[in-house]
C-alpha positions in Angstrom: -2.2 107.0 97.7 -0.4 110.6 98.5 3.2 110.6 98.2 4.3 110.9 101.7 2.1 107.4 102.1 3.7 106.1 99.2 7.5 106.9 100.6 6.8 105.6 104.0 5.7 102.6 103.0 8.2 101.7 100.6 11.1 102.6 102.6 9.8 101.1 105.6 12.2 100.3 108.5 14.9 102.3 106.5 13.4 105.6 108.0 15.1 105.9 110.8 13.1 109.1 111.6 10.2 110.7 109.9 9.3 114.7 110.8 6.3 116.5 109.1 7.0 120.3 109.8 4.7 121.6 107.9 1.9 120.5 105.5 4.5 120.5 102.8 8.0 120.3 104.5 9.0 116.7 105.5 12.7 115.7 106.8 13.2 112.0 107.4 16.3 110.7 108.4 17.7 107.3 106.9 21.3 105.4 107.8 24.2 106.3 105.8 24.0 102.5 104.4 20.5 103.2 102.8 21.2 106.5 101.1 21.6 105.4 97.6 19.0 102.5 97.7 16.6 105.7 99.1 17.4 108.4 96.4 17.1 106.1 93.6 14.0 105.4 94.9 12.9 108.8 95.2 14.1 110.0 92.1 14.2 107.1 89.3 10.9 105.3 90.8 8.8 107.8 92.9 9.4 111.1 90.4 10.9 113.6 92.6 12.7 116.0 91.7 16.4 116.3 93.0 16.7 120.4 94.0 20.0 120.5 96.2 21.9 119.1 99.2 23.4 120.8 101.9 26.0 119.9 104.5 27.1 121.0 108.2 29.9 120.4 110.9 27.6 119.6 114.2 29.1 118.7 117.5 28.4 115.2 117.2 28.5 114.1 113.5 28.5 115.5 110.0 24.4 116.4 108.7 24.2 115.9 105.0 20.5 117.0 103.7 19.0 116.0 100.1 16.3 118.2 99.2 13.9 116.6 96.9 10.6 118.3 95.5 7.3 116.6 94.2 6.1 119.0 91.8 2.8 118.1 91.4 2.0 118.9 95.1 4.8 121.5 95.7 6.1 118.8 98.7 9.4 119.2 100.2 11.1 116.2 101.4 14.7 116.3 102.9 16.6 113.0 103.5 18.6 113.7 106.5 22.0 111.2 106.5 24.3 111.7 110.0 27.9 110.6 109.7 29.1 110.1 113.2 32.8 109.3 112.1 34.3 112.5 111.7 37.7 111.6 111.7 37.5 109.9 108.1 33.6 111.3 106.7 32.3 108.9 103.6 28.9 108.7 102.0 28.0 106.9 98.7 28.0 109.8 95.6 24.8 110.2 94.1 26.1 111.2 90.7 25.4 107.7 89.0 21.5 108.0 90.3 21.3 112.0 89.2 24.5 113.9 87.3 23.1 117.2 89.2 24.8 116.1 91.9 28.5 116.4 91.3 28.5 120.2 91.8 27.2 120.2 95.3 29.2 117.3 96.5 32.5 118.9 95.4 31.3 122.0 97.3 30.6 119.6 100.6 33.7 117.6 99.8 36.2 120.8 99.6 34.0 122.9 103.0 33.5 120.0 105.4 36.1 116.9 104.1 33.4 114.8 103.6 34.7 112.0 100.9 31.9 111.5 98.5 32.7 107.0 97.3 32.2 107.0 93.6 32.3 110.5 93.1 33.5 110.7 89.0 35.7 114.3 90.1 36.3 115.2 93.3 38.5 118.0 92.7 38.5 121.6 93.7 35.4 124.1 92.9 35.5 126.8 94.9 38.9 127.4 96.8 42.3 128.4 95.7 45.1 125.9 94.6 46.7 126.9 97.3 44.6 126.1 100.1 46.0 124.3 102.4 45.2 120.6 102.0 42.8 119.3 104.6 42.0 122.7 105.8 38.2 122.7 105.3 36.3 125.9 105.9 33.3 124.9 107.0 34.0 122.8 109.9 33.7 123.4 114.0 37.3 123.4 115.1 39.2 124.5 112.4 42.7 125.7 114.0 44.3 126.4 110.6 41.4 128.9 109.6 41.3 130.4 112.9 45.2 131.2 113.1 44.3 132.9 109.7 41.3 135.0 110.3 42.9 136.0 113.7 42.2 140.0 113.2 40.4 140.2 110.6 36.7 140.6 110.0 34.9 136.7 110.0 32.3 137.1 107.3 30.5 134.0 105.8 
């Protein structure tokens, strides 16, 4: 049984929606709830590997994506979580499934606010000490880092 055939069916109803974009490039989305029960899945019992995740502000909700890779068929599969409450953003840390992942949280945490439950150090990475506190970077309506960058050249 392929992988992709093997993931569907052991995840089941947990895949709240599955999109093949290519031959080797799958995104499936899965509830906020399931997100550690799916990664352990995919990483301790299934073999892939853990590559990166990524995070963005979107009108509606917060979009974390894991990137996983299956090696042995160069797959891509990205497990697409949505957290509609953005006043107060939490997800379950994947740090006690895969270490790899304390780095990239920190970044998400200190950009976007999101607050990573379980996390063993969710400190500071990448901004000053004196960044303002709940000032995050990377989100839609940031007033603080508008009032900032107001003249000056807005490069990413």
């Amino acid at each position: 049984m392929q992988i992709r055939e093997r993931i569907k069916t052991r995840l089941g109803k947990k895949i709240v929606e599955w999109q093949e974009v290519s031959a080797r490039r799958i995104y499936f989305t899965v509830k906020k709830e399931d997100l550690f029960e799916v990664a352990k899945l995919l990483f301790k019992d299934l073999g892939l590997r853990f590559s990166i995740a990524s995070g963005t502000d979107t009108p509606n909700a917060f979009e974390i994506l894991y990137h996983f890779t299956f090696d042995a068929t160069g797959e891509f599969y990205s497990v697409r979580v949505l957290l509609e409450d953005k006043k107060d953003p939490q997800v379950d840390s994947l740090t006690p499934i895969f270490p790899a992942a304390e780095w990239i949280e920190r970044e998400i945490w200190e950009m976007l606010g999101i607050k990573f439950t379980g996390h063993p150090n969710l400190k500071r990475l990448l901004l000053a000490e004196d960044w303002p506190e709940g000032d995050y970077p990377l989100r839609i309506k940031n007033e603080g880092r508008d009032k900032r960058e107001e003249g000056k050249n807005n490069v990413a």
